[in-house]
PDB file as gemmi writes it, atoms N, CA and C in Angstrom:
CRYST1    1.000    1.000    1.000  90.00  90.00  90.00 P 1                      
ATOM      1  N   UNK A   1    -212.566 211.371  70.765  1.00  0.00           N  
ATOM      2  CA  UNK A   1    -213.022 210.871  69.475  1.00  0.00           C  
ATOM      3  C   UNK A   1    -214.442 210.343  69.652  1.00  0.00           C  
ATOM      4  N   UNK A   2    -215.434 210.394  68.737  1.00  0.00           N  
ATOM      5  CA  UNK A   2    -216.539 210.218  68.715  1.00  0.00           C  
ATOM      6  C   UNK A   2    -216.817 208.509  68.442  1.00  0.00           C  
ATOM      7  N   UNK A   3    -217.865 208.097  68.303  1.00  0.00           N  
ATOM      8  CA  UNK A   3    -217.489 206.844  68.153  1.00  0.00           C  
ATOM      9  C   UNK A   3    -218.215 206.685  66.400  1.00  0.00           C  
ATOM     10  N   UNK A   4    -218.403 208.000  65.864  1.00  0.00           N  
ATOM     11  CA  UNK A   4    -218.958 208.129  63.975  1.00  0.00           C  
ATOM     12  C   UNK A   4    -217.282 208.126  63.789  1.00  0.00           C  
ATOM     13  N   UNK A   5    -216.704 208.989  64.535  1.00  0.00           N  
ATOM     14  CA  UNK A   5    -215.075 209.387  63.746  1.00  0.00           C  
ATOM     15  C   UNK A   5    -214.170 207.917  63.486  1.00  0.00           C  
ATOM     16  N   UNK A   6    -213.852 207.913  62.450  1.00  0.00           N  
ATOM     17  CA  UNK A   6    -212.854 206.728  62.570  1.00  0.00           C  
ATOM     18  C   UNK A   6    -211.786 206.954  63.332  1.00  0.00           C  
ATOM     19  N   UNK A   7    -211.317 205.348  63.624  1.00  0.00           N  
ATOM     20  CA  UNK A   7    -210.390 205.178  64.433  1.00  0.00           C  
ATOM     21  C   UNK A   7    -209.180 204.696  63.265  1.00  0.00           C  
ATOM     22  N   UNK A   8    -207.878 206.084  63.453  1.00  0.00           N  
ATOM     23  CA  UNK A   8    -207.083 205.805  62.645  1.00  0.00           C  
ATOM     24  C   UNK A   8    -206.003 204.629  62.432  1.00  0.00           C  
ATOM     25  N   UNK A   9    -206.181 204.101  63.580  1.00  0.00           N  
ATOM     26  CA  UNK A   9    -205.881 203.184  63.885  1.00  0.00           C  
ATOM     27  C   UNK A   9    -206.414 201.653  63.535  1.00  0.00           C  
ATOM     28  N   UNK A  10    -207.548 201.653  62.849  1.00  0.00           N  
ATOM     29  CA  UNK A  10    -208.327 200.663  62.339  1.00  0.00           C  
ATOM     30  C   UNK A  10    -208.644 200.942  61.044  1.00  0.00           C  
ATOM     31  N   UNK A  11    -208.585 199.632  60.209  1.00  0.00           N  
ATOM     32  CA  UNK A  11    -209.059 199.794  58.401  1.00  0.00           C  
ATOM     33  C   UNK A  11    -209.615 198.317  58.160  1.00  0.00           C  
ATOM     34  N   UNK A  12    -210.438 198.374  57.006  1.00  0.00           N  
ATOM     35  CA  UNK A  12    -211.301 197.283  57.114  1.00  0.00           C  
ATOM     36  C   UNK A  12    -210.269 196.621  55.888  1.00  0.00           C  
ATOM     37  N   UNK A  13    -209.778 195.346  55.815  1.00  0.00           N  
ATOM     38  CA  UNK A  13    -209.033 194.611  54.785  1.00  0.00           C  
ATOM     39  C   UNK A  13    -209.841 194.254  53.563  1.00  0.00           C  
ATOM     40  N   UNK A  14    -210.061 194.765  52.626  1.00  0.00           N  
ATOM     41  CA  UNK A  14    -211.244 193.573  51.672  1.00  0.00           C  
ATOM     42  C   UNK A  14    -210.334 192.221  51.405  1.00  0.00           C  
ATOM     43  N   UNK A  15    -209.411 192.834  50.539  1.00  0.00           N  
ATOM     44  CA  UNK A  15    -208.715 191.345  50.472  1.00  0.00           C  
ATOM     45  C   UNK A  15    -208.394 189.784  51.390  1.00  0.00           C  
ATOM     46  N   UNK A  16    -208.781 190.367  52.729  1.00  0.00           N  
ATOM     47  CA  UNK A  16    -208.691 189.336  53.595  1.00  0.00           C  
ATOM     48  C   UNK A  16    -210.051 189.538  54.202  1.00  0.00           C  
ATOM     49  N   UNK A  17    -211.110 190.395  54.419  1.00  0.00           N  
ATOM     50  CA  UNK A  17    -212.034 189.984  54.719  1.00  0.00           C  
ATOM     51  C   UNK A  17    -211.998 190.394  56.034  1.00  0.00           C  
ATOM     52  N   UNK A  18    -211.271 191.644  56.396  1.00  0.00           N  
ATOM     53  CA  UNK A  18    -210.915 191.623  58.107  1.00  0.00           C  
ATOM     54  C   UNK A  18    -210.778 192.792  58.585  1.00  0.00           C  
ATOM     55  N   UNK A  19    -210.895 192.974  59.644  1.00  0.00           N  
ATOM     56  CA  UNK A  19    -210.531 194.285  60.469  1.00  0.00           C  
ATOM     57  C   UNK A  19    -209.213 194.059  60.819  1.00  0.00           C  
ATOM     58  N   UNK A  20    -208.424 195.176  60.626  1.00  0.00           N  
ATOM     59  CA  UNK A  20    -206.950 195.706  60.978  1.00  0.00           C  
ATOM     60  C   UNK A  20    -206.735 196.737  61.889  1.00  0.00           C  
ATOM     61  N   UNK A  21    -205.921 196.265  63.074  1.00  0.00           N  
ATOM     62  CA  UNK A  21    -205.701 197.103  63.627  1.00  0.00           C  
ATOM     63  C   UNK A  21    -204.461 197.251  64.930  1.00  0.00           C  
ATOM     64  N   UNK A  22    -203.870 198.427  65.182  1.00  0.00           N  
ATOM     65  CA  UNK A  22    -202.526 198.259  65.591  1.00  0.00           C  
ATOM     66  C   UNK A  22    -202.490 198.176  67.004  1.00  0.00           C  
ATOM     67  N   UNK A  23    -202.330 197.077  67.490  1.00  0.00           N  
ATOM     68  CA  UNK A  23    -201.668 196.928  69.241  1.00  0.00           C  
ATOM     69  C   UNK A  23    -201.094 197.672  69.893  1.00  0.00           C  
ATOM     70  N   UNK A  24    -201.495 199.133  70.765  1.00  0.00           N  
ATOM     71  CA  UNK A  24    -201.175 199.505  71.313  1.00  0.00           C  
ATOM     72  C   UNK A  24    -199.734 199.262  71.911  1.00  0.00           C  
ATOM     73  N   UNK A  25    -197.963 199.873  71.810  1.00  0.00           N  
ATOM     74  CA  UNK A  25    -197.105 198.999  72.434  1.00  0.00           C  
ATOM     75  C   UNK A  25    -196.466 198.340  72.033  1.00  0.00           C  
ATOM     76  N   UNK A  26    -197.207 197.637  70.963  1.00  0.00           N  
ATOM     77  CA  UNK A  26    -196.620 195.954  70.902  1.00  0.00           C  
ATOM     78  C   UNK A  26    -195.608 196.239  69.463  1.00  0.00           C  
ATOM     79  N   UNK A  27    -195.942 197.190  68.499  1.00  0.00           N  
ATOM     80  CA  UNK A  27    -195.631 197.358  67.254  1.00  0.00           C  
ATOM     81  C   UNK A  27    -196.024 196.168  66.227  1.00  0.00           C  
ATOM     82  N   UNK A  28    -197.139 195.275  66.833  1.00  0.00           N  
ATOM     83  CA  UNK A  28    -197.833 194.414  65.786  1.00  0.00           C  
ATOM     84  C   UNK A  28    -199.352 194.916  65.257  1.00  0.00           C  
ATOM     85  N   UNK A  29    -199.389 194.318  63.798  1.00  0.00           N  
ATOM     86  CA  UNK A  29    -200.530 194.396  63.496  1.00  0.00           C  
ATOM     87  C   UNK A  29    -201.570 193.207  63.747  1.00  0.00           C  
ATOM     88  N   UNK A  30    -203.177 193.384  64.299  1.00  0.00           N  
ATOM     89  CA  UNK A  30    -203.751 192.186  64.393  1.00  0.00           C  
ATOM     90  C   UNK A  30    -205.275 192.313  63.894  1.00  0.00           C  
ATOM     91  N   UNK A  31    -205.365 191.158  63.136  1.00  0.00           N  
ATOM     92  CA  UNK A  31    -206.405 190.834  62.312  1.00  0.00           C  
ATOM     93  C   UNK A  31    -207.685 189.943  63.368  1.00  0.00           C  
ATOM     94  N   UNK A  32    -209.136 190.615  62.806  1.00  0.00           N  
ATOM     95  CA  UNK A  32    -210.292 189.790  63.124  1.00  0.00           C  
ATOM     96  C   UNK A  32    -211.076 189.868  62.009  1.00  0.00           C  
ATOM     97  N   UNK A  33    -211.363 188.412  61.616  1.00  0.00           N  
ATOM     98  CA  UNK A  33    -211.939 188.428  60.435  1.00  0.00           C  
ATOM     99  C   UNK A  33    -213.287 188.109  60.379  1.00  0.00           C  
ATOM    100  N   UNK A  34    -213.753 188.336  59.731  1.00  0.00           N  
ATOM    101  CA  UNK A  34    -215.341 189.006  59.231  1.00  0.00           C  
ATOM    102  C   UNK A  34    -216.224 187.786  60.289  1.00  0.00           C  
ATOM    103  N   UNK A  35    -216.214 186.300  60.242  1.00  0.00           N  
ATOM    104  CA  UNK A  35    -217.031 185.451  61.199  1.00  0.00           C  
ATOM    105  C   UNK A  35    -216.577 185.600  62.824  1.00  0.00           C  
ATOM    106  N   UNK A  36    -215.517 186.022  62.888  1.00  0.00           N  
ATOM    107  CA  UNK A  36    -215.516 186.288  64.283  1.00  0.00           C  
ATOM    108  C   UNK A  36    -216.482 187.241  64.583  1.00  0.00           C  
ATOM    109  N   UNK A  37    -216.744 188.705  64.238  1.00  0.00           N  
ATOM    110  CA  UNK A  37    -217.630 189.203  64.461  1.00  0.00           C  
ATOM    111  C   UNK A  37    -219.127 188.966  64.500  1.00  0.00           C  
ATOM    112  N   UNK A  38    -219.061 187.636  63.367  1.00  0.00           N  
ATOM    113  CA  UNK A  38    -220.978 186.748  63.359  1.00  0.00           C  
ATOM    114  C   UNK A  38    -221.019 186.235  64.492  1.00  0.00           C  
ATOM    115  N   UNK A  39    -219.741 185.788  65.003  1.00  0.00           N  
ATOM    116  CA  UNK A  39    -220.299 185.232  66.168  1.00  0.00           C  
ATOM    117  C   UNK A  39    -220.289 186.205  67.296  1.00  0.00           C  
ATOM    118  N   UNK A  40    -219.553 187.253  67.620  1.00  0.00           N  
ATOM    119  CA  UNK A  40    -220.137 187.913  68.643  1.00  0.00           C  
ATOM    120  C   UNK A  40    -221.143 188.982  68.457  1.00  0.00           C  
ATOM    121  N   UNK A  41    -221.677 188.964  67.140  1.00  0.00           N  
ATOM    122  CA  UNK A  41    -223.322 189.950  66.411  1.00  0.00           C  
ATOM    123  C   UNK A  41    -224.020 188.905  66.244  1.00  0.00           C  
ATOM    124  N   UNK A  42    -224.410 188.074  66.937  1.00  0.00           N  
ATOM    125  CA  UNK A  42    -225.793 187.270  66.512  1.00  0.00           C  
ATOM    126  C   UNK A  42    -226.872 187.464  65.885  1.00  0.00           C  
ATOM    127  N   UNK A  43    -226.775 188.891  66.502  1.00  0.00           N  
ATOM    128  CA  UNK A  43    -228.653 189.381  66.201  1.00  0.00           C  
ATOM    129  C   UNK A  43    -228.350 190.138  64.695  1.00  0.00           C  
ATOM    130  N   UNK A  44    -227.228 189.775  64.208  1.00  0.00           N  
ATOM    131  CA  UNK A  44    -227.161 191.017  62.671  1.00  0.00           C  
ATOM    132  C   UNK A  44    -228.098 190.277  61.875  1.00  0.00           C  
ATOM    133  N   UNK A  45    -228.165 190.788  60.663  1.00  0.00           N  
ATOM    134  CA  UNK A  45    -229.073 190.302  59.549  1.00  0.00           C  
ATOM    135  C   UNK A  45    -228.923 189.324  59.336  1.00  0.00           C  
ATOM    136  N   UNK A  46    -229.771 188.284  58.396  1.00  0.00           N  
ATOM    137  CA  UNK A  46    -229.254 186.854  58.348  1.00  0.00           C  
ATOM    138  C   UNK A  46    -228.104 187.055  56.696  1.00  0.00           C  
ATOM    139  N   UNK A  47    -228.483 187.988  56.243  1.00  0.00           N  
ATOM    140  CA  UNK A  47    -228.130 188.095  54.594  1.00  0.00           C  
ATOM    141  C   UNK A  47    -226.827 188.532  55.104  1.00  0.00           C  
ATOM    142  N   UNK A  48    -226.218 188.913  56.311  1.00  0.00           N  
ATOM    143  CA  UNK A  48    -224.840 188.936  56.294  1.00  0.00           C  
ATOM    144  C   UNK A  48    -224.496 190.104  56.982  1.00  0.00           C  
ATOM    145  N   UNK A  49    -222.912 190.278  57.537  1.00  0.00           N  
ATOM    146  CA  UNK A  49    -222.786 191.112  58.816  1.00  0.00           C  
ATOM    147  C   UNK A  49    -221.918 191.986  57.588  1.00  0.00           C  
ATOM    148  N   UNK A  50    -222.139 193.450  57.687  1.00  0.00           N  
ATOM    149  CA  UNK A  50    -221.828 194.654  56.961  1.00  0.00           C  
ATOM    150  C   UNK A  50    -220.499 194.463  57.521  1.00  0.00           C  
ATOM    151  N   UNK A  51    -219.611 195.613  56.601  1.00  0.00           N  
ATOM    152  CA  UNK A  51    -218.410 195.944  56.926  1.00  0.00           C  
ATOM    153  C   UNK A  51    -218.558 196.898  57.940  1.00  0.00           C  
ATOM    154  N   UNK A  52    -219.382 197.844  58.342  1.00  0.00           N  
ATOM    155  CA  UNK A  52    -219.713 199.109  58.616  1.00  0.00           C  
ATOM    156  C   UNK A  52    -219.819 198.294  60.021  1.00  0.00           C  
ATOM    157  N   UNK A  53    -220.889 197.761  60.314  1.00  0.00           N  
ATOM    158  CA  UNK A  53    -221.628 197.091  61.715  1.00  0.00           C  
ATOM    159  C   UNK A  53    -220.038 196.310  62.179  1.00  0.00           C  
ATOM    160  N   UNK A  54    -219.498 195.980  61.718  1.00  0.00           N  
ATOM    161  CA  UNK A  54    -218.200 195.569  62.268  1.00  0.00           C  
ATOM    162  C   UNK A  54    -217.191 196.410  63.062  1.00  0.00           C  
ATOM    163  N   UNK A  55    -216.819 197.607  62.096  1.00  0.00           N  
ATOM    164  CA  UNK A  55    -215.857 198.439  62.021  1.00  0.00           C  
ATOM    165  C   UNK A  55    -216.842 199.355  63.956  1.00  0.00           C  
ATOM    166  N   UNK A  56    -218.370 199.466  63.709  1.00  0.00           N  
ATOM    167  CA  UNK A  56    -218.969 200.534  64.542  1.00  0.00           C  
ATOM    168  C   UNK A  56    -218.745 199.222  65.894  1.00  0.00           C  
ATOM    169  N   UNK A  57    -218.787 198.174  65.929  1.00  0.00           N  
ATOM    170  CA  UNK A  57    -218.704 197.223  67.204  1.00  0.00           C  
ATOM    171  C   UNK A  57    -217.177 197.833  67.807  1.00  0.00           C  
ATOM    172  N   UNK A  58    -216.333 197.404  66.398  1.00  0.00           N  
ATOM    173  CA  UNK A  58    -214.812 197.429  67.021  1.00  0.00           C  
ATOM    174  C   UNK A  58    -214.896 199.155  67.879  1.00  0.00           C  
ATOM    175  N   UNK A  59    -215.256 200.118  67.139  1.00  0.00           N  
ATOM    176  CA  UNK A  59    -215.253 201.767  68.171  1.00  0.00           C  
ATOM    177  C   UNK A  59    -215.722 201.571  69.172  1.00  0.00           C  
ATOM    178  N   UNK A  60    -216.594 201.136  69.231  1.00  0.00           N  
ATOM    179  CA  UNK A  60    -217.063 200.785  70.909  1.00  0.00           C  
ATOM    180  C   UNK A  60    -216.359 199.948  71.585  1.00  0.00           C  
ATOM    181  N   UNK A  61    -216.072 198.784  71.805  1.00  0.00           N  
ATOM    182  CA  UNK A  61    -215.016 198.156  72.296  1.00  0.00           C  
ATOM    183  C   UNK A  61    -213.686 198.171  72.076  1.00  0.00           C  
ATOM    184  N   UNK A  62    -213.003 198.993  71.545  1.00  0.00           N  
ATOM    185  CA  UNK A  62    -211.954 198.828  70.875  1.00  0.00           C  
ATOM    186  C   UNK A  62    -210.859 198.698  72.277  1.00  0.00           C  
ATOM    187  N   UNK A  63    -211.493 199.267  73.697  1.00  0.00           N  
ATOM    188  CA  UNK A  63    -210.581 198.775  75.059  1.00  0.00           C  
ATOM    189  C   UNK A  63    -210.475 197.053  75.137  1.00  0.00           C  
ATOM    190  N   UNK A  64    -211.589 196.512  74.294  1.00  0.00           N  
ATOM    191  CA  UNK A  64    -211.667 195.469  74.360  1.00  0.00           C  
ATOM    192  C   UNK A  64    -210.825 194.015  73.681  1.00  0.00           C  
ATOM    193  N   UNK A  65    -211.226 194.903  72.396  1.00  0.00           N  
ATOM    194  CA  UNK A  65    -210.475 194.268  71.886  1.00  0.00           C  
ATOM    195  C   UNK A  65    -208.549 194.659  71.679  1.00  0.00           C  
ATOM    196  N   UNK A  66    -208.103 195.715  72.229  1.00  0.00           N  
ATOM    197  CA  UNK A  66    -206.611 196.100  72.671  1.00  0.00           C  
ATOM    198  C   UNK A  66    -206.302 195.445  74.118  1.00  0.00           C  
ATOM    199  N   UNK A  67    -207.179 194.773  74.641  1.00  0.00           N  
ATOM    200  CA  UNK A  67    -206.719 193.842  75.792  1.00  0.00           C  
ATOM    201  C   UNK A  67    -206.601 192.602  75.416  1.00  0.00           C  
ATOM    202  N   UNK A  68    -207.460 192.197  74.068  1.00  0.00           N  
ATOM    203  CA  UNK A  68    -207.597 190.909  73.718  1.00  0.00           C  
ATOM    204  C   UNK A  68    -206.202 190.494  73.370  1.00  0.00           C  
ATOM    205  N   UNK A  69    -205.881 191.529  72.429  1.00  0.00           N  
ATOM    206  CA  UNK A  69    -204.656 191.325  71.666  1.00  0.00           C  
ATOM    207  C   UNK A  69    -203.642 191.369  72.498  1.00  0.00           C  
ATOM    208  N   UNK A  70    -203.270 191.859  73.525  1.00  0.00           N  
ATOM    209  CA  UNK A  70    -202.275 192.188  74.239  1.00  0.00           C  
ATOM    210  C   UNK A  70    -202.085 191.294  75.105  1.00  0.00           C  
ATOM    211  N   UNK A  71    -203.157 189.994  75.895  1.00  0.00           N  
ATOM    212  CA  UNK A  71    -203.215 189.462  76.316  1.00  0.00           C  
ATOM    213  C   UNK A  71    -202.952 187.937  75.216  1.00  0.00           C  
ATOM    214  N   UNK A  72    -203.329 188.021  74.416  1.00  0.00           N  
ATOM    215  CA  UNK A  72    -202.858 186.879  73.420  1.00  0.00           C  
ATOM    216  C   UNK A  72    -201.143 186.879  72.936  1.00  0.00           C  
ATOM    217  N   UNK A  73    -201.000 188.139  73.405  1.00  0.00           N  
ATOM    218  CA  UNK A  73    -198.973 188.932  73.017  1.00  0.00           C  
ATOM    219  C   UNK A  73    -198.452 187.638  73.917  1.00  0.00           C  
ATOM    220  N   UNK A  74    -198.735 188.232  75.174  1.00  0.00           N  
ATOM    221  CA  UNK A  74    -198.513 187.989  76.140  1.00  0.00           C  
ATOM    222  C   UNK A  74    -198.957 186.253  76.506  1.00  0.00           C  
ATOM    223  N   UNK A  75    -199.581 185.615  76.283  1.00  0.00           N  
ATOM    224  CA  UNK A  75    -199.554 184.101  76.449  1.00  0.00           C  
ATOM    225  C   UNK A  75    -198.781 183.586  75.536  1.00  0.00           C  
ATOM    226  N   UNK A  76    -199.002 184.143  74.429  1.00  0.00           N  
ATOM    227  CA  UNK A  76    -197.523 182.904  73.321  1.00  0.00           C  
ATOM    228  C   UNK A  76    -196.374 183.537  73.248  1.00  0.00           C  
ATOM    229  N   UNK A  77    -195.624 184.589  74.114  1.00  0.00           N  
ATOM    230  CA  UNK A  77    -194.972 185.076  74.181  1.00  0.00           C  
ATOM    231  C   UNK A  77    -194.280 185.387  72.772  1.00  0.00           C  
ATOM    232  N   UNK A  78    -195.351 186.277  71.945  1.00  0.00           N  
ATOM    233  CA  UNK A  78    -195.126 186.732  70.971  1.00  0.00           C  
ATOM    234  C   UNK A  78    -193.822 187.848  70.819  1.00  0.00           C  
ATOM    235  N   UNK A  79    -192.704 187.922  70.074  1.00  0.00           N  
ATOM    236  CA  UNK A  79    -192.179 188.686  69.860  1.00  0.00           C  
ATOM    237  C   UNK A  79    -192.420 190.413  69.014  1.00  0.00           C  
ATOM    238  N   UNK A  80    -191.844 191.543  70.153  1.00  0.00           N  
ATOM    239  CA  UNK A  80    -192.774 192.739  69.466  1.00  0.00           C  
ATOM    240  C   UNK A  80    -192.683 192.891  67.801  1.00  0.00           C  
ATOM    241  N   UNK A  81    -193.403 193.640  67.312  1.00  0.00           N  
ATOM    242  CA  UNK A  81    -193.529 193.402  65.775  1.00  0.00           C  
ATOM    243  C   UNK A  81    -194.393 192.089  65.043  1.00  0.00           C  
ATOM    244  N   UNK A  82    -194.386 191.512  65.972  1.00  0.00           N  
ATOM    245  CA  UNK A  82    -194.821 189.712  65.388  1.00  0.00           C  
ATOM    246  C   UNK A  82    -196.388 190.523  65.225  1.00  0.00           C  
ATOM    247  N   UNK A  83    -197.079 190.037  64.130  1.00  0.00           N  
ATOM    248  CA  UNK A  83    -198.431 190.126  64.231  1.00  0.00           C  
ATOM    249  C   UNK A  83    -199.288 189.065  63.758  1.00  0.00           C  
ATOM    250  N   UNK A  84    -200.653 189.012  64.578  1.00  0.00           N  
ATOM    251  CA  UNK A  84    -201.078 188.382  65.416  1.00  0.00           C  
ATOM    252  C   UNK A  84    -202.961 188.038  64.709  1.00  0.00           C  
ATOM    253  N   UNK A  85    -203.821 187.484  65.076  1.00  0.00           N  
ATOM    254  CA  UNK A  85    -204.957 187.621  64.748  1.00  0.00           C  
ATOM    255  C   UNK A  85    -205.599 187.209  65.661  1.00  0.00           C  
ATOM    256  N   UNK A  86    -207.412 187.474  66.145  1.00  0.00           N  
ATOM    257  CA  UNK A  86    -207.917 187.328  67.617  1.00  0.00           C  
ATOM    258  C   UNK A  86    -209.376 186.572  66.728  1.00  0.00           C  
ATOM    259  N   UNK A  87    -209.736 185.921  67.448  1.00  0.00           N  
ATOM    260  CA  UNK A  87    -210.709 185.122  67.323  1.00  0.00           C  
ATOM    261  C   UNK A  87    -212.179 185.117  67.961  1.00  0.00           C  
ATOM    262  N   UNK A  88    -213.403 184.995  67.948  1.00  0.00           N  
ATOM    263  CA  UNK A  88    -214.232 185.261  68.902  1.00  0.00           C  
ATOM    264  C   UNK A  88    -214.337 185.033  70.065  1.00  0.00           C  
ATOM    265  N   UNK A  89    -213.636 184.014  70.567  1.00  0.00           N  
ATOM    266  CA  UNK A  89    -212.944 183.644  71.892  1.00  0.00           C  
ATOM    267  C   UNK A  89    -212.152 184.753  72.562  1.00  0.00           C  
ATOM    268  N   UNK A  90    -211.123 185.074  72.159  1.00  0.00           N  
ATOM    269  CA  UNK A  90    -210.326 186.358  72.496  1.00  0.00           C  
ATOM    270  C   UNK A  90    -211.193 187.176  72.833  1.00  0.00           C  
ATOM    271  N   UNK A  91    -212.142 187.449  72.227  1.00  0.00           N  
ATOM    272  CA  UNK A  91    -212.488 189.132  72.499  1.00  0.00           C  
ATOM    273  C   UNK A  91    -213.687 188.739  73.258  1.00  0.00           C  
ATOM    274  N   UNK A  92    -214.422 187.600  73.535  1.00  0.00           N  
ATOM    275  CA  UNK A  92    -215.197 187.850  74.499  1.00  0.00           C  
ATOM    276  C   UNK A  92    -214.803 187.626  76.179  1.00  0.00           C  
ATOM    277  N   UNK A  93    -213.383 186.920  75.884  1.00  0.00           N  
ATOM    278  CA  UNK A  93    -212.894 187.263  77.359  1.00  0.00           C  
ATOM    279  C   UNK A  93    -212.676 187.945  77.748  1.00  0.00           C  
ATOM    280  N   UNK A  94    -212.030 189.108  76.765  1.00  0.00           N  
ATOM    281  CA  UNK A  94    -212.059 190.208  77.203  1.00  0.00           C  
ATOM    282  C   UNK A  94    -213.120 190.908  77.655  1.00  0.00           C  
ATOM    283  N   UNK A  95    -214.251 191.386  77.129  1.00  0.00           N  
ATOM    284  CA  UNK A  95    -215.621 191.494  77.165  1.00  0.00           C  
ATOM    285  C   UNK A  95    -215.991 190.910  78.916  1.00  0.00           C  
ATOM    286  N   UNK A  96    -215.479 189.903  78.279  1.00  0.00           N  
ATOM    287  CA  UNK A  96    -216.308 189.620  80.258  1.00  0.00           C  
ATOM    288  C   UNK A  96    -215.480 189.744  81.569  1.00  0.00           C  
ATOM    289  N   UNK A  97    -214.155 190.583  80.731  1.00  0.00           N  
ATOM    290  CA  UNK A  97    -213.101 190.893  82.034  1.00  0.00           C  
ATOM    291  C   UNK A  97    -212.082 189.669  82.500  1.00  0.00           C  
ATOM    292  N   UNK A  98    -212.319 188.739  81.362  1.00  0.00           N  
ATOM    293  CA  UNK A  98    -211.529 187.267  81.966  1.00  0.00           C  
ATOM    294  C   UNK A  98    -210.076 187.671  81.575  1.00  0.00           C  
ATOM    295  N   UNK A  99    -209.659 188.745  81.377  1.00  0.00           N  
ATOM    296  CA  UNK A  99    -208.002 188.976  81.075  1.00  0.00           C  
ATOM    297  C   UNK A  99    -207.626 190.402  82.076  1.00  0.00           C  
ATOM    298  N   UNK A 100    -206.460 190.028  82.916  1.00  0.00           N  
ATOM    299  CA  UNK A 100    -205.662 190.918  83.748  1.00  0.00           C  
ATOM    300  C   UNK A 100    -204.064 190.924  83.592  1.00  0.00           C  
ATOM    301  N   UNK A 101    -203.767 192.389  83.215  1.00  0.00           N  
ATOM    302  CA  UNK A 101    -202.263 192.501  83.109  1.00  0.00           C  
ATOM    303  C   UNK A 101    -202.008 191.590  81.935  1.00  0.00           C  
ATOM    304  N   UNK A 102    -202.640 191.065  80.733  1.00  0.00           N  
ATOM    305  CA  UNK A 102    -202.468 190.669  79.216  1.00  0.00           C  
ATOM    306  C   UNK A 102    -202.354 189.004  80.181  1.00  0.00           C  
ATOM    307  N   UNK A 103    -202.894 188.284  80.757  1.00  0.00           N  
ATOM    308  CA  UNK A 103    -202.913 187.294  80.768  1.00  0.00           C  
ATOM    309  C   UNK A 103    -204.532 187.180  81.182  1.00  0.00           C  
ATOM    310  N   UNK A 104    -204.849 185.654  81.052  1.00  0.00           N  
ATOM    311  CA  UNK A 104    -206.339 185.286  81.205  1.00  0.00           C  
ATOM    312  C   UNK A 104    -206.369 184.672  82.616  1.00  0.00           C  
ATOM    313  N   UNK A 105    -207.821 185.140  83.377  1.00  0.00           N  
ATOM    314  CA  UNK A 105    -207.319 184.466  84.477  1.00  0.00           C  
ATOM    315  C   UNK A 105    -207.320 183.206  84.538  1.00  0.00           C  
ATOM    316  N   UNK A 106    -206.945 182.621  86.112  1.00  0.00           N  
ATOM    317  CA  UNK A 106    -206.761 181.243  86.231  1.00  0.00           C  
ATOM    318  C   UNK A 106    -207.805 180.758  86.961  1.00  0.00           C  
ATOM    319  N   UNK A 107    -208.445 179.011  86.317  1.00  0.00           N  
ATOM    320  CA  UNK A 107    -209.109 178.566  86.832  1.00  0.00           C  
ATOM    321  C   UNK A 107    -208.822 177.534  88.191  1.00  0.00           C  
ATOM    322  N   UNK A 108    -209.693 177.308  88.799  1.00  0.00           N  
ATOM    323  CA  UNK A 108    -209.659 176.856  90.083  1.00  0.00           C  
ATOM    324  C   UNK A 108    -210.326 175.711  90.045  1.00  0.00           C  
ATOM    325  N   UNK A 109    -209.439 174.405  90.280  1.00  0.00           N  
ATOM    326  CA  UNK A 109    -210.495 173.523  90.333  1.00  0.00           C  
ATOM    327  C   UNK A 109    -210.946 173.216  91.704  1.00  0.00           C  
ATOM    328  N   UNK A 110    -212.291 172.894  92.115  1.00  0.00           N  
ATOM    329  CA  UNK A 110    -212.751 172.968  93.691  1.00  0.00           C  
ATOM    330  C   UNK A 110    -213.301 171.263  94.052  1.00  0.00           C  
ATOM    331  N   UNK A 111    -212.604 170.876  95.150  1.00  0.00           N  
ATOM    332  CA  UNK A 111    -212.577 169.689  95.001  1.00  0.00           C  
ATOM    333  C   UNK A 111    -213.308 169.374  96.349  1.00  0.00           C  
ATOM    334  N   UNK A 112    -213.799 167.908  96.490  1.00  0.00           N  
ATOM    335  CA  UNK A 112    -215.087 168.070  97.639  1.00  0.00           C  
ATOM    336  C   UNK A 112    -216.023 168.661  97.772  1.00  0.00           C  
TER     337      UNK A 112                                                      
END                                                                             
C-alpha cells in the first residue's frame, strides 16, 4: 500500500473530531483526537492542523501507532473488544521505541 492509498483500516470521525482506527488482534476500536496530533505536528500551521495532515502522519506511522495501542491493551489489561483511545504520550513512546511486547519499558533508578 502506498502511503496516498488509504488505509482501510482508518477513518477520520467528524463528530468526535478523531482518527479511528482498528487494533490489530485486539478486536477494539481506538480513537486519537485531533490535539493529540498538535502536539506531535508542532510545526503545522498556526490556523490549525488539517484532517488530511493527520490522517497522512497516521500512514506513515501507523506501526506506531498499532504498538501504541496494543501496548496501552496490554497495561490496563483491557478486555478484547474493549475500545480504547491513545494520547500524545502513547504514541510518542512508541515513536521512540519505549514499548516492547505491548508493555513500556522499565525505568531504573541508579543510586550512588
Amino acid at each position: 500500500m502506498s502511503q496516498t492509498e488509504p488505509d482501510r483500516r482508518a477513518t477520520w470521525r467528524d463528530d468526535l473530531d478523531a482518527l479511528q482506527f482498528g487494533v490489530p488482534g485486539e478486536g477494539s476500536l481506538c480513537l486519537v483526537h485531533r490535539l493529540a496530533f498538535r502536539a506531535l505536528l508542532p510545526s503545522a500551521p498556526a490556523e490549525g492542523l488539517s484532517r488530511q495532515a493527520c490522517l497522512e502522519f497516521f500512514f506513515r506511522e501507523s506501526r506506531h501507532f498499532e504498538a501504541a495501542a496494543k501496548s496501552k491493551v496490554t497495561r490496563l489489561g483491557l478486555a478484547p473488544g474493549h475500545n480504547l483511545h491513545l494520547n500524545s504520550r502513547d504514541i510518542r513512546r512508541a515513536i521512540a521505541g519505549d514499548v516492547s511486547d505491548g508493555l513500556p519499558k522499565a525505568c531504573r533508578v541508579l543510586t550512588g
